[in-house]
BAFI-3210 file (N, C-alpha, C; in Angstrom, 3 decimals, decimal comma, padded with zeros to 6 digits):
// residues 283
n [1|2|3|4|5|6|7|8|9|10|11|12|13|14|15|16|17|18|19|20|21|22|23|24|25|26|27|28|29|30|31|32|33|34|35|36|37|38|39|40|41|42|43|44|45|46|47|48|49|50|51|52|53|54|55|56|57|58|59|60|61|62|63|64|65|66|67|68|69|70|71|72|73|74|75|76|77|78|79|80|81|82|83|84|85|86|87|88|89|90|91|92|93|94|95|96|97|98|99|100|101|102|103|104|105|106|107|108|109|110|111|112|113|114|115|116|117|118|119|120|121|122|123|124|125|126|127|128|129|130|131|132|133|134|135|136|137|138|139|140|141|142|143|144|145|146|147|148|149|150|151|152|153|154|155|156|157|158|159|160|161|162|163|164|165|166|167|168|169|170|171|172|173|174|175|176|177|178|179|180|181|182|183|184|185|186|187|188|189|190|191|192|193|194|195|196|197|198|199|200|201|202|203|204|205|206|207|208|209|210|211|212|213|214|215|216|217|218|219|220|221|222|223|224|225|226|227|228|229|230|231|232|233|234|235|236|237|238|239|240|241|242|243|244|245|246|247|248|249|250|251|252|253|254|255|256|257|258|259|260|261|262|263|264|265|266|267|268|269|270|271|272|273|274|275|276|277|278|279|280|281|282|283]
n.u [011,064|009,808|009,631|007,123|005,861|004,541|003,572|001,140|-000,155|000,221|-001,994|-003,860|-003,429|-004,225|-003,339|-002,350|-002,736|-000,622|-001,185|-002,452|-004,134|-003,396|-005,617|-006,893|-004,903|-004,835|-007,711|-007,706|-005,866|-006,967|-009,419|-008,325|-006,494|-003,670|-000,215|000,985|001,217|001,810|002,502|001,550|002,472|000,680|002,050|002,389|000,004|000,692|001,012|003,494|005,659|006,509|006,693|006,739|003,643|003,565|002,319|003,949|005,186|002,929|002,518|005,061|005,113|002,893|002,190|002,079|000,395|000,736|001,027|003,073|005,375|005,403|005,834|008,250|011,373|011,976|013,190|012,987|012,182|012,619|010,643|011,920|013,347|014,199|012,460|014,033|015,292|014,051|012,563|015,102|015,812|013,244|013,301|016,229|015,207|012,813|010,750|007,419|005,712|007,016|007,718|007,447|009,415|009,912|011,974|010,846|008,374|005,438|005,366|003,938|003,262|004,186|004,552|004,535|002,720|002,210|004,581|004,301|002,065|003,174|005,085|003,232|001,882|004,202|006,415|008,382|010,949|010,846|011,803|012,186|011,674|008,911|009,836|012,680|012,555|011,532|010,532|011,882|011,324|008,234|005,926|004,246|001,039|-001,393|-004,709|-006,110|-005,466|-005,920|-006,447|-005,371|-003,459|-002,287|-001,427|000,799|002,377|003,427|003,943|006,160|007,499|008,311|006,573|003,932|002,347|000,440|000,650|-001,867|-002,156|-003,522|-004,879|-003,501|-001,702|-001,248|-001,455|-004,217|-005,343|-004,586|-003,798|-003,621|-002,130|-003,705|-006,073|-006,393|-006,496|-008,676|-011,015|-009,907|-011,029|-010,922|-010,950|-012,059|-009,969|-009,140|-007,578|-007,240|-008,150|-008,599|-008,042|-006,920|-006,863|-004,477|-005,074|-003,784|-004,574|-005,785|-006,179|-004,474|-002,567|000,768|004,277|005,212|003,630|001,432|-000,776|-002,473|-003,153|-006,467|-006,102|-004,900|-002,789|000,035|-001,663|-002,893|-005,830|-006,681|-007,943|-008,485|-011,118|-010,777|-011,823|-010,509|-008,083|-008,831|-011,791|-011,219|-009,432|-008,332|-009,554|-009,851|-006,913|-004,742|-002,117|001,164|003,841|007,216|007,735|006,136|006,532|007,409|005,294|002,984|002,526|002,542|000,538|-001,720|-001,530|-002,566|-005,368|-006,479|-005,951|-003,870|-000,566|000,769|001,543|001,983|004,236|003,772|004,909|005,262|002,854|003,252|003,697|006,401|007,285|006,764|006,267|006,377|004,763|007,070|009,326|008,982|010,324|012,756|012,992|013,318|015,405]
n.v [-029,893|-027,584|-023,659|-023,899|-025,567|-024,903|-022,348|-019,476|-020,013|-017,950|-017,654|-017,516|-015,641|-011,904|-008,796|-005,540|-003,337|-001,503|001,331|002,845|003,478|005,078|004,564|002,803|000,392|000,979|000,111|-002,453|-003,752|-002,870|-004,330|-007,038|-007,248|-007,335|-006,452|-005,803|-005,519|-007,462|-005,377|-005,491|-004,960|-004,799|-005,745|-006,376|-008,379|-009,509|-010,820|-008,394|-008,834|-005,945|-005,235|-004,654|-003,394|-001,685|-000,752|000,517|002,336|003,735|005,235|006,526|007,779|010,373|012,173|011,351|009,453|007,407|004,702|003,562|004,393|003,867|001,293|-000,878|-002,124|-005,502|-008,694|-011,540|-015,265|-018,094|-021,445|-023,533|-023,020|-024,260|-024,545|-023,517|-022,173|-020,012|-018,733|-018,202|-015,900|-014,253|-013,806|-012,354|-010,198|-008,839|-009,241|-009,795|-011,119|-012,748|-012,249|-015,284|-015,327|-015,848|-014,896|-012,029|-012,556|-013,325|-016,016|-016,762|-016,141|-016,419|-016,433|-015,548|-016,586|-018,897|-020,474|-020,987|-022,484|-024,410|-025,009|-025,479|-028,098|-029,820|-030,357|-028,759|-026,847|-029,011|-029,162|-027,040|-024,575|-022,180|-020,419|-020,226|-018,766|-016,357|-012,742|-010,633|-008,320|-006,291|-004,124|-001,929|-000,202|002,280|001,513|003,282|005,885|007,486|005,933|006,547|007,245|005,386|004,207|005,912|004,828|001,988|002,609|003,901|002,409|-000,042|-002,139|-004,627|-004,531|-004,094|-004,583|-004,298|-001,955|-001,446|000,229|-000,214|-001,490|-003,714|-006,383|-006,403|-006,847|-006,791|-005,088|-004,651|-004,146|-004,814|-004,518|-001,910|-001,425|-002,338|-000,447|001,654|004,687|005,044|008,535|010,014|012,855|014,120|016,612|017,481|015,905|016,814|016,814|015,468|016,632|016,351|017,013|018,607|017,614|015,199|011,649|010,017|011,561|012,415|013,116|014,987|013,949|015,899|016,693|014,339|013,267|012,790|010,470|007,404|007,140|008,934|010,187|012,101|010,874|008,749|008,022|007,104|006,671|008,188|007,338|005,437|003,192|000,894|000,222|-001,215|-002,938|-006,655|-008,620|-011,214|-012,839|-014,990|-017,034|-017,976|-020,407|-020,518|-022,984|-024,082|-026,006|-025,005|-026,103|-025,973|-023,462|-022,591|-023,709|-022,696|-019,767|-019,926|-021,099|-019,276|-016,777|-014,767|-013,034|-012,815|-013,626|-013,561|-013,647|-015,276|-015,442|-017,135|-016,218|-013,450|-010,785|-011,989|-011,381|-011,760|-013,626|-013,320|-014,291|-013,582|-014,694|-017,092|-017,956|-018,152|-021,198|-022,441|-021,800]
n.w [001,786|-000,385|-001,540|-003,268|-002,435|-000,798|-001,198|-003,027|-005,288|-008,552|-009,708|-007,973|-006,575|-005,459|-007,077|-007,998|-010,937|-012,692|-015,049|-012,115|-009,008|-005,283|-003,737|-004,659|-003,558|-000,582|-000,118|-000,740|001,057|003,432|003,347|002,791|004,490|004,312|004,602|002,461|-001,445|-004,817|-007,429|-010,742|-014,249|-017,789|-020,794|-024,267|-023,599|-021,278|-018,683|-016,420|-013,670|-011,501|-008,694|-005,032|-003,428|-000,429|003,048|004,489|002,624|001,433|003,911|004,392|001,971|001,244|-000,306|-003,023|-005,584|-007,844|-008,670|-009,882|-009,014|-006,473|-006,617|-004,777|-005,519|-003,872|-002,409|-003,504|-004,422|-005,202|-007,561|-006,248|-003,977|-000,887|002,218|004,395|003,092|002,485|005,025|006,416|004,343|004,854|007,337|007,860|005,668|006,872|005,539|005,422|002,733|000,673|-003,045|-005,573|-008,232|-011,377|-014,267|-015,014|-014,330|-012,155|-010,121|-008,117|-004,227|-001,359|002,214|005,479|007,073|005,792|005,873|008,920|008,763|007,931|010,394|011,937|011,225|012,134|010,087|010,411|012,161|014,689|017,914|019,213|021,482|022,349|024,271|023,369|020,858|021,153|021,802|024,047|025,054|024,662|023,329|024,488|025,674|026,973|028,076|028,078|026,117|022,882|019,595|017,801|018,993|019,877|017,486|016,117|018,160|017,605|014,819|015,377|016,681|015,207|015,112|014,698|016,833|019,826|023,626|025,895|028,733|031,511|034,493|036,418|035,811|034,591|032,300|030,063|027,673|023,925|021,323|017,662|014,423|012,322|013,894|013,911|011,055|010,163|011,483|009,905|008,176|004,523|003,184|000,932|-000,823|001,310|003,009|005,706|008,458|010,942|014,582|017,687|020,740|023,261|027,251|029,546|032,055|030,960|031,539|029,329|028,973|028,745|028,760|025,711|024,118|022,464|020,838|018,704|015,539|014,199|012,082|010,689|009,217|008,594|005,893|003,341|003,108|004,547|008,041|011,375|013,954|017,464|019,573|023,287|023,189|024,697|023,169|021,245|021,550|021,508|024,178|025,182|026,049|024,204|025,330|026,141|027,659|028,630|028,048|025,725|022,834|019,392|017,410|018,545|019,389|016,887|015,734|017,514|016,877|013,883|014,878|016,155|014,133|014,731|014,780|016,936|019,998|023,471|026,198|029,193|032,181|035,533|035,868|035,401|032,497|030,185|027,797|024,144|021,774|018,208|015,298|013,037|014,673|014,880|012,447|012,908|013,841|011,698|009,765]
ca.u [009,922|010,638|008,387|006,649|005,009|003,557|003,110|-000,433|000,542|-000,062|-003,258|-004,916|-002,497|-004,821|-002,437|-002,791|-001,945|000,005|-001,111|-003,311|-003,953|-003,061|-007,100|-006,957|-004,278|-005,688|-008,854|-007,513|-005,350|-008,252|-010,527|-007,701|-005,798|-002,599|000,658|001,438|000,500|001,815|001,727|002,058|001,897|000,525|002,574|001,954|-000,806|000,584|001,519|004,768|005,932|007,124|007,678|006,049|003,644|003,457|001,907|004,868|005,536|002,019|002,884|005,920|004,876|001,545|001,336|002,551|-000,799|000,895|001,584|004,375|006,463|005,326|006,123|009,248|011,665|011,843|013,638|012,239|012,533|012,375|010,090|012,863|014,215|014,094|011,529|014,908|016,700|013,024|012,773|016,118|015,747|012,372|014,064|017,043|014,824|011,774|009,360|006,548|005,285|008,032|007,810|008,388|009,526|010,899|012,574|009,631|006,572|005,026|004,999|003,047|003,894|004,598|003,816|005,248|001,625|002,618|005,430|003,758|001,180|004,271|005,721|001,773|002,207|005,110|007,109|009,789|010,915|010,912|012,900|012,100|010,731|008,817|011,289|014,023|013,306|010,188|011,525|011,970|010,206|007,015|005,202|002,387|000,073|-002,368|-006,157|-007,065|-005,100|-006,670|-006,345|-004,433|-001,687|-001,680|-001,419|001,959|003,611|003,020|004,689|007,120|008,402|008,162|006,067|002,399|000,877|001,126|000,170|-002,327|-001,825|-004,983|-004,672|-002,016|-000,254|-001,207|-001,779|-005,387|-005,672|-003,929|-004,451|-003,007|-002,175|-005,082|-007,522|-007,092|-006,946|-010,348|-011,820|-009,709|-011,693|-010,781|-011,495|-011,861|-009,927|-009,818|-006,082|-006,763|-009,167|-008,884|-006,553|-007,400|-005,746|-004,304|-004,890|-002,411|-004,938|-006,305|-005,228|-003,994|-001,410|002,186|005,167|005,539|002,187|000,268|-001,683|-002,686|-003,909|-007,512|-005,726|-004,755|-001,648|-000,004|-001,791|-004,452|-007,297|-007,202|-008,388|-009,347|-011,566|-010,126|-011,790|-009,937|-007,846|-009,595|-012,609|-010,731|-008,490|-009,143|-009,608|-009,493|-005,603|-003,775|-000,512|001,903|004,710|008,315|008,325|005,679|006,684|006,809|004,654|001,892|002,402|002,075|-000,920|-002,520|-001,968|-003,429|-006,302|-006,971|-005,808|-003,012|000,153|001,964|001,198|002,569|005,006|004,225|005,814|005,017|001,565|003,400|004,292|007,388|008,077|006,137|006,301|005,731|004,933|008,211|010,050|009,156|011,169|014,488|013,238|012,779|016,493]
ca.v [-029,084|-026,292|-022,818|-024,480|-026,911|-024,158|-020,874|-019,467|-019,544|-016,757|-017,123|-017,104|-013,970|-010,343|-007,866|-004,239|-003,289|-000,365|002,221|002,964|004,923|004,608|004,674|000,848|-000,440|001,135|-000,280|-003,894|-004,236|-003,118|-005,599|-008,057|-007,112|-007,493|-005,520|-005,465|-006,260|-007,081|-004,568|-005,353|-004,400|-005,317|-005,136|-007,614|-009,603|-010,667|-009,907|-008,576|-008,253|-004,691|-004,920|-004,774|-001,681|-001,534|000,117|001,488|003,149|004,418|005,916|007,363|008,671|009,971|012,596|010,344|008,710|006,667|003,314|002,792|005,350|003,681|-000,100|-001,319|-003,787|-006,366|-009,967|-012,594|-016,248|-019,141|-022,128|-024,784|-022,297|-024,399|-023,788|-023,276|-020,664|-018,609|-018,519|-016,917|-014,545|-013,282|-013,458|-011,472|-009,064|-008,550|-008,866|-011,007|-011,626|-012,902|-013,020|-016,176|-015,183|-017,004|-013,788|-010,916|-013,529|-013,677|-017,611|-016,729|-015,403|-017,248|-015,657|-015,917|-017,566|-020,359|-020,584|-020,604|-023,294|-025,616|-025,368|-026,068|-029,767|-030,707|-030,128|-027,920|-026,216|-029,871|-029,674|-025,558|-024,132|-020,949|-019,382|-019,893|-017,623|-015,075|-011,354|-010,058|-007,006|-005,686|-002,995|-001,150|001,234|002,572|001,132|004,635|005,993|007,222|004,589|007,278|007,501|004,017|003,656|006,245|004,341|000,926|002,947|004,586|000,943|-000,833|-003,451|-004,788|-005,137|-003,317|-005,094|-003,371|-002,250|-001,173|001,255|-001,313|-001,751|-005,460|-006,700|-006,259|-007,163|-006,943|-004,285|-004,741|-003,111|-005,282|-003,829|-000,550|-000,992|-002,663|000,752|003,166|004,993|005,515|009,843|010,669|014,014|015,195|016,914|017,360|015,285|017,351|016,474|015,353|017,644|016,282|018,582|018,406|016,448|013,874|010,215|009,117|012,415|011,869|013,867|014,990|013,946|017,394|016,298|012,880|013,306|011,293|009,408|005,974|007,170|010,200|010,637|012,790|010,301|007,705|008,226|006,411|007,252|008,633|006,695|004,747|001,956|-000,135|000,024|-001,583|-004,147|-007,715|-008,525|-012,693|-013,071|-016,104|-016,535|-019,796|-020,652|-020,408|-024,608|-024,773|-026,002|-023,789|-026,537|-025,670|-021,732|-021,902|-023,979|-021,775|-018,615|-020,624|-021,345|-017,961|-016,134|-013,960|-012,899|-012,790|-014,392|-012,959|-015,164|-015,310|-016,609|-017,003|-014,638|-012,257|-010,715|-011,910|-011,180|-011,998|-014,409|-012,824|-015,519|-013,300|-015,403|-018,659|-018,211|-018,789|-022,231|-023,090|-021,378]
ca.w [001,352|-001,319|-001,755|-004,473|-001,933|000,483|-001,517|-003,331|-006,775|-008,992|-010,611|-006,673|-006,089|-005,878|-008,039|-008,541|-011,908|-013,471|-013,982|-010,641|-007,969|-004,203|-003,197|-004,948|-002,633|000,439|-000,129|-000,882|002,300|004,408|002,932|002,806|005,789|004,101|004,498|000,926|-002,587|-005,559|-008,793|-012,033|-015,541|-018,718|-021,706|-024,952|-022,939|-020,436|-016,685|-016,076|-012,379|-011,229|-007,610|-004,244|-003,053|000,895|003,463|004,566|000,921|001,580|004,942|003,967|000,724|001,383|-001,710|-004,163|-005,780|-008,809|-008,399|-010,904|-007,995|-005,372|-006,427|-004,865|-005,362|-003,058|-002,273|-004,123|-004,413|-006,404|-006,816|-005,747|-002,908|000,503|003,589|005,176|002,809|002,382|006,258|006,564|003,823|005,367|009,119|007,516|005,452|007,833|004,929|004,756|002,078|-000,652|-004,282|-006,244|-009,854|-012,593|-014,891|-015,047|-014,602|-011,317|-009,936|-006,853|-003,170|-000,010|003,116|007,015|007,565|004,940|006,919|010,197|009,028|007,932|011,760|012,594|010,833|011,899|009,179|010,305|013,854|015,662|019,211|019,422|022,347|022,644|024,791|022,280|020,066|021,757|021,838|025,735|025,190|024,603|023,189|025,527|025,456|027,906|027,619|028,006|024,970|021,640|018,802|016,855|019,638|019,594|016,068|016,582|018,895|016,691|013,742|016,147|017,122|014,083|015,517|014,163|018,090|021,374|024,820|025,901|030,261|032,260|035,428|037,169|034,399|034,093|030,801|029,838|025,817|022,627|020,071|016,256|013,451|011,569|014,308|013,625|009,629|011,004|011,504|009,724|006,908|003,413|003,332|-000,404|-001,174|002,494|003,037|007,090|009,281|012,801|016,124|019,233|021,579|024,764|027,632|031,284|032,788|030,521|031,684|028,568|028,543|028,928|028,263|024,505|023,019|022,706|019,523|018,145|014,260|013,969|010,806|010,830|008,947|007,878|004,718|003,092|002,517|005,750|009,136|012,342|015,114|018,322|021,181|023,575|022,818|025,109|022,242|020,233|021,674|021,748|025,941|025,599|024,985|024,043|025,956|025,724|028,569|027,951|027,421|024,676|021,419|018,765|016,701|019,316|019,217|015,384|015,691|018,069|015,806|012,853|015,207|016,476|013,426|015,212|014,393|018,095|021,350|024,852|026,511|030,251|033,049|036,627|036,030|034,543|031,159|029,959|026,378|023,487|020,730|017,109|013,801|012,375|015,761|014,548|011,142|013,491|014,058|010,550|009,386]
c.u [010,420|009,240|007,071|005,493|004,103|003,034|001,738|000,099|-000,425|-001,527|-004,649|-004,120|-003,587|-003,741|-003,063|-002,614|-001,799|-000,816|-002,511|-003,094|-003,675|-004,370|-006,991|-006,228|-004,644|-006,767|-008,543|-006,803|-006,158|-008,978|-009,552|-006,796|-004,258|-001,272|001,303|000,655|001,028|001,783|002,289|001,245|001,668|000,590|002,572|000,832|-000,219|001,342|003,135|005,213|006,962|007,208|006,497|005,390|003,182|002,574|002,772|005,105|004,574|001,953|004,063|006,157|004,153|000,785|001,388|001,067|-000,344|002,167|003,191|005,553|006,405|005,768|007,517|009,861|012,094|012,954|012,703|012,886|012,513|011,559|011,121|013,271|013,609|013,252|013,152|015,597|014,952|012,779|013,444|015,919|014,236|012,478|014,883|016,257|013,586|010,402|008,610|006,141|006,527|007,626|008,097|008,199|010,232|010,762|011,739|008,626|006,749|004,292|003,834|003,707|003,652|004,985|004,603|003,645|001,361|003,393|005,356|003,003|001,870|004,435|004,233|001,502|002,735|006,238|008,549|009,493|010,698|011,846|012,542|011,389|010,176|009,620|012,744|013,827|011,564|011,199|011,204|011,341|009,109|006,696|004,784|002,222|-000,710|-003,050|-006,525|-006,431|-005,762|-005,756|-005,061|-003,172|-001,271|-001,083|000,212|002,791|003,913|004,340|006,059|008,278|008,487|007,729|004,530|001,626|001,365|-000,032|-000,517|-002,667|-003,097|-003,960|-003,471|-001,469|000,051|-001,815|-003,473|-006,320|-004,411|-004,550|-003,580|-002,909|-003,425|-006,109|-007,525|-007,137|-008,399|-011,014|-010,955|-010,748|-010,729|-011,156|-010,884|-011,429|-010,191|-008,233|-006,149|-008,239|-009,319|-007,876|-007,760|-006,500|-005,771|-004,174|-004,148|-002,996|-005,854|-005,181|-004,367|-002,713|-000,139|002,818|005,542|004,587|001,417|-000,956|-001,621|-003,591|-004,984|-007,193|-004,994|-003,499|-001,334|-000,310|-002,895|-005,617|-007,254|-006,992|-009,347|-010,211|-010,409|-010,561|-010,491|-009,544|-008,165|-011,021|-012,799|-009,844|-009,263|-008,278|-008,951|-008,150|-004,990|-002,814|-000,077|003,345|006,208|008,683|007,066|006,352|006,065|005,520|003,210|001,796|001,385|000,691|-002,479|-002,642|-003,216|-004,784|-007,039|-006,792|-004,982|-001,607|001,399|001,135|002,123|002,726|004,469|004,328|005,296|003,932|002,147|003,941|005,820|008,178|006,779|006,588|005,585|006,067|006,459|009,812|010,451|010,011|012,324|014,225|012,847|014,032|017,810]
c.v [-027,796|-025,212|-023,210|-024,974|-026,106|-023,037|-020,911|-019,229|-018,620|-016,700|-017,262|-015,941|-012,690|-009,786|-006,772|-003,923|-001,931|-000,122|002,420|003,832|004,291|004,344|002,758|000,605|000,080|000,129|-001,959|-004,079|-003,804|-003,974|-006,978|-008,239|-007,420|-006,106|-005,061|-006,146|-006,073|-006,685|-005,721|-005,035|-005,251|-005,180|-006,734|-008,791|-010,559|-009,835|-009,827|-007,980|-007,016|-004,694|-005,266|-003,216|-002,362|-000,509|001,222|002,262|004,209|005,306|006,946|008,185|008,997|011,008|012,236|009,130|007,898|005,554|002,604|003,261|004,250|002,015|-000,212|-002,369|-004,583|-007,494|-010,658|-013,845|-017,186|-020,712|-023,291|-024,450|-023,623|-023,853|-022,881|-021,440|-019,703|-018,268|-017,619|-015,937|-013,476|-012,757|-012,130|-010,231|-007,836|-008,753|-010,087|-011,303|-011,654|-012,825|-014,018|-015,787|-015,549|-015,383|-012,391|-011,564|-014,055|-014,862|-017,997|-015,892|-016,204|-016,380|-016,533|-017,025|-019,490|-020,768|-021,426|-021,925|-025,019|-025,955|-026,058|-027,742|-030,157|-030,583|-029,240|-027,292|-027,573|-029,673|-028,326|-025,426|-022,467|-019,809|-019,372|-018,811|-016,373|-014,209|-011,416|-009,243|-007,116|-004,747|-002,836|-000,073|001,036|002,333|002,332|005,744|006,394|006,436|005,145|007,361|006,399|003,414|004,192|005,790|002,706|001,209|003,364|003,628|000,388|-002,298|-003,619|-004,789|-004,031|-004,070|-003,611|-003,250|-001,725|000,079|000,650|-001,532|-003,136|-005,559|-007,082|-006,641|-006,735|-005,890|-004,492|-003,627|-003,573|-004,628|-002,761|-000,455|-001,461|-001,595|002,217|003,309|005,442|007,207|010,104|012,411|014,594|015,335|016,667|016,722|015,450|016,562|016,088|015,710|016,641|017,179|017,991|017,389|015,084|012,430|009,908|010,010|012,207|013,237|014,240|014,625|014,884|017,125|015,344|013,383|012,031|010,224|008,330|006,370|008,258|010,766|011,544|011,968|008,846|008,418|007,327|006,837|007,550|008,250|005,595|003,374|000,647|-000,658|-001,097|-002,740|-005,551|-008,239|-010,427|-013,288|-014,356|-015,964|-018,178|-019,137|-020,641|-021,930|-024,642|-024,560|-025,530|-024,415|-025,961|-024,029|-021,381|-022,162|-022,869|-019,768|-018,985|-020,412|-019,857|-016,804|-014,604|-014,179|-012,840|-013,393|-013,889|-014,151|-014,649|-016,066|-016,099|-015,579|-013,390|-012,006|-010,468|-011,866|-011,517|-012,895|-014,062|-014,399|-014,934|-014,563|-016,628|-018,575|-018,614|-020,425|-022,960|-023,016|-022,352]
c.w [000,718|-001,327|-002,283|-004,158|-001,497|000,296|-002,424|-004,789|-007,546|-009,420|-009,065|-005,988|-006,563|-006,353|-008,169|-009,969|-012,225|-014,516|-012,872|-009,909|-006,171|-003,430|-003,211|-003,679|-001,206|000,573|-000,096|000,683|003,153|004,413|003,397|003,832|005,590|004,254|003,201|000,077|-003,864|-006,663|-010,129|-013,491|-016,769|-019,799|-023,044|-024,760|-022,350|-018,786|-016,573|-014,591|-012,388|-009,906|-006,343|-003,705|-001,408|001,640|004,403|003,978|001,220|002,391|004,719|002,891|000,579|000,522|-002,735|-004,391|-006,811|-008,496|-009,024|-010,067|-007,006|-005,377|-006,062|-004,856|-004,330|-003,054|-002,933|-004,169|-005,410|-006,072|-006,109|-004,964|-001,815|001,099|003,976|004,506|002,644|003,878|006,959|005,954|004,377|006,871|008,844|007,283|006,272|006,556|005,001|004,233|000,857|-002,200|-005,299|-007,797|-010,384|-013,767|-014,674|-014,469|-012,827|-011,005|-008,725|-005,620|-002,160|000,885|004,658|007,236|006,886|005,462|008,255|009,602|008,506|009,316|012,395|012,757|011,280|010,891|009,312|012,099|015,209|017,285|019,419|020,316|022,299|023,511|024,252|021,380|020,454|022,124|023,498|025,639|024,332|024,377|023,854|025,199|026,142|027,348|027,385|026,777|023,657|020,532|018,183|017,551|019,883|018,382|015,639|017,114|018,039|015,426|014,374|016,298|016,714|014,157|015,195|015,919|019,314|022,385|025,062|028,329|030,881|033,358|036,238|036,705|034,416|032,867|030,627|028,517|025,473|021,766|018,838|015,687|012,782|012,343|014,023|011,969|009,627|010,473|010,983|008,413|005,936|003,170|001,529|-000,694|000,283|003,379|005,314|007,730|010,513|013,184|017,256|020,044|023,164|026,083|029,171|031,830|032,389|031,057|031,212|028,454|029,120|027,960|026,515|023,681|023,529|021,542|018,606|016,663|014,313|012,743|011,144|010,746|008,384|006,155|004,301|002,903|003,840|007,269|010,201|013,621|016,385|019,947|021,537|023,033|022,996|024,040|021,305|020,100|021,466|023,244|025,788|025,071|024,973|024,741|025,558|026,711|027,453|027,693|026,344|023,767|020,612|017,770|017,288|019,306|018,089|015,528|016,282|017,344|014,304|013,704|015,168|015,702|013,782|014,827|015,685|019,267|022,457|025,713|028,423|031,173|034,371|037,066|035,280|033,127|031,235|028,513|025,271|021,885|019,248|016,012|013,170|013,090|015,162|013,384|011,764|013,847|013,022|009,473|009,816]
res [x|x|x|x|x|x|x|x|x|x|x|x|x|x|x|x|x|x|x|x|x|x|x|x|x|x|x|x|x|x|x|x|x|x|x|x|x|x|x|x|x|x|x|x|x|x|x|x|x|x|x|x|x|x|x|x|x|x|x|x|x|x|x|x|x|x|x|x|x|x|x|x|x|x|x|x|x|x|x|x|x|x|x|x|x|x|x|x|x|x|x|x|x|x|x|x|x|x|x|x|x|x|x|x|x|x|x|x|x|x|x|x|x|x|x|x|x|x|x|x|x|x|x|x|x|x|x|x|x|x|x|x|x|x|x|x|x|x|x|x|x|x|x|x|x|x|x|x|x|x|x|x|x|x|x|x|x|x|x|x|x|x|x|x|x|x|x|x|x|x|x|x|x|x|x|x|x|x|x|x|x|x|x|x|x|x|x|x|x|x|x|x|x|x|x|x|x|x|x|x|x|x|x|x|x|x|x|x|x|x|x|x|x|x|x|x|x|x|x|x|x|x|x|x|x|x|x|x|x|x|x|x|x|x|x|x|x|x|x|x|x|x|x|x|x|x|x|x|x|x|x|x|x|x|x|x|x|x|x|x|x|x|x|x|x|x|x|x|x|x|x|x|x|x|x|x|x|x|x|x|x|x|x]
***
């Protein structure tokens, strides 16, 4: 099975195009819930690929409004590449969403969830168990938490999810990065959007967080509310044992439209299984 077979080819690919502003790509990965998207330009009539813009880019560059700055270049593939060698290169690079291009000209993009809905079939990852390749650790974050200091520790740890622990510090839900682009707002032209001050004896306070920004992300124009994280999680969580097959994992992300599953064992949480995981049983 080659890219070719499993990716969205270009002319069902959303695209930003050069030149633009950073409001557009905000607005599309909220709607679309994607981590990237990408640009390109149009020179002679016709599309020429320029790169990938992120929401990392966005985060880390957050007065920079012109797209042609903000596109970067990326890994890309080809349509004849292997499941096997695009697997690795998105294991290796961490990105998910690839580019397939043939010289300038965008062929389409193939995605960890294209991926993910191969291992679903059958098609790849046969003999793999979920405890082969599920990380040992875990994110958390207190239920009682605002979204925004959840949304900090998320970025902090370079992970899309955080387990979410209750007053016992048993696992209680799941919160995302998709839930909170959920409810962050778009703020047209609005440089500061207030704090939520932690004071000695709030619950959620801990050593070294004195002030949580109500913004999704450090930029001038997005912002998320500041109630608890519990608000916001989702409570009914998927889990999968350290003997299911990963064919059954994937499936069950497909089903439930999630990106990680929490591995536990004997009642308790023992690691967690991200869709990035499954690429080692497809390499």
């Amino acid at each position: 099975m080659n890219v070719e077979d499993i990716m969205t080819p270009a002319e069902d690919v959303v695209t930003v195009e050069i030149p633009g502003t950073r409001d557009d790509v905000l607005e599309y990965l909220q709607d679309r819930q994607f981590s990237s998207v990408p640009a390109v330009k149009i020179e002679d009539g016709r599309e020429i690929y320029r790169g990938i813009i992120s929401r990392k880019a966005l985060i880390e560059r957050p007065d920079e409004d012109q797209l042609a700055i903000l596109a970067e270049e990326v890994p890309t593939t080809a349509l004849d590449a292997s499941l096997s060698e695009v697997a690795a290169q998105m294991a290796d690079t961490g990105e998910r969403r690839t580019p397939v291009v043939d010289g300038d000209t965008l062929e389409g993009i193939v995605t960890v969830t294209d991926i993910i809905r191969a291992i679903a079939h059958g098609e790849a990852g046969e003999g793999t168990l979920a405890g082969d390749v599920a990380g040992e650790e875990a994110s958390c974050v207190y239920s009682g938490a605002p979204l925004p200091a959840a949304e900090r520790e998320l970025s902090f740890a370079g992970v899309p999810y955080a387990v979410v622990l209750g007053d016992d510090g048993e696992m209680v839900g799941v919160v995302t990065e998709v839930d909170i682009i959920d409810v962050a707002r778009v703020v047209e032209g609005e440089e500061d959007t207030g704090e939520s001050i932690a004071n000695q004896d709030d619950e959620w306070a801990w050593e070294g967080i004195k002030a949580v920004g109500n913004r999704y992300m450090p930029t001038r124009n997005v912002e998320i509310p500041a109630e608890a994280v519990s608000e916001f999680m989702t409570e009914d969580v998927v889990t999968v044992s350290r003997k299911r097959p990963v064919e059954e994992v994937a499936q069950l992300m497909i089903e439930h439209d999630i990106e990680q599953i929490p591995l536990v064992s004997g009642g308790q949480l023992a690691g967690v299984v991200q869709d990035m995981h499954l690429l080692e049983a497809v390499r």
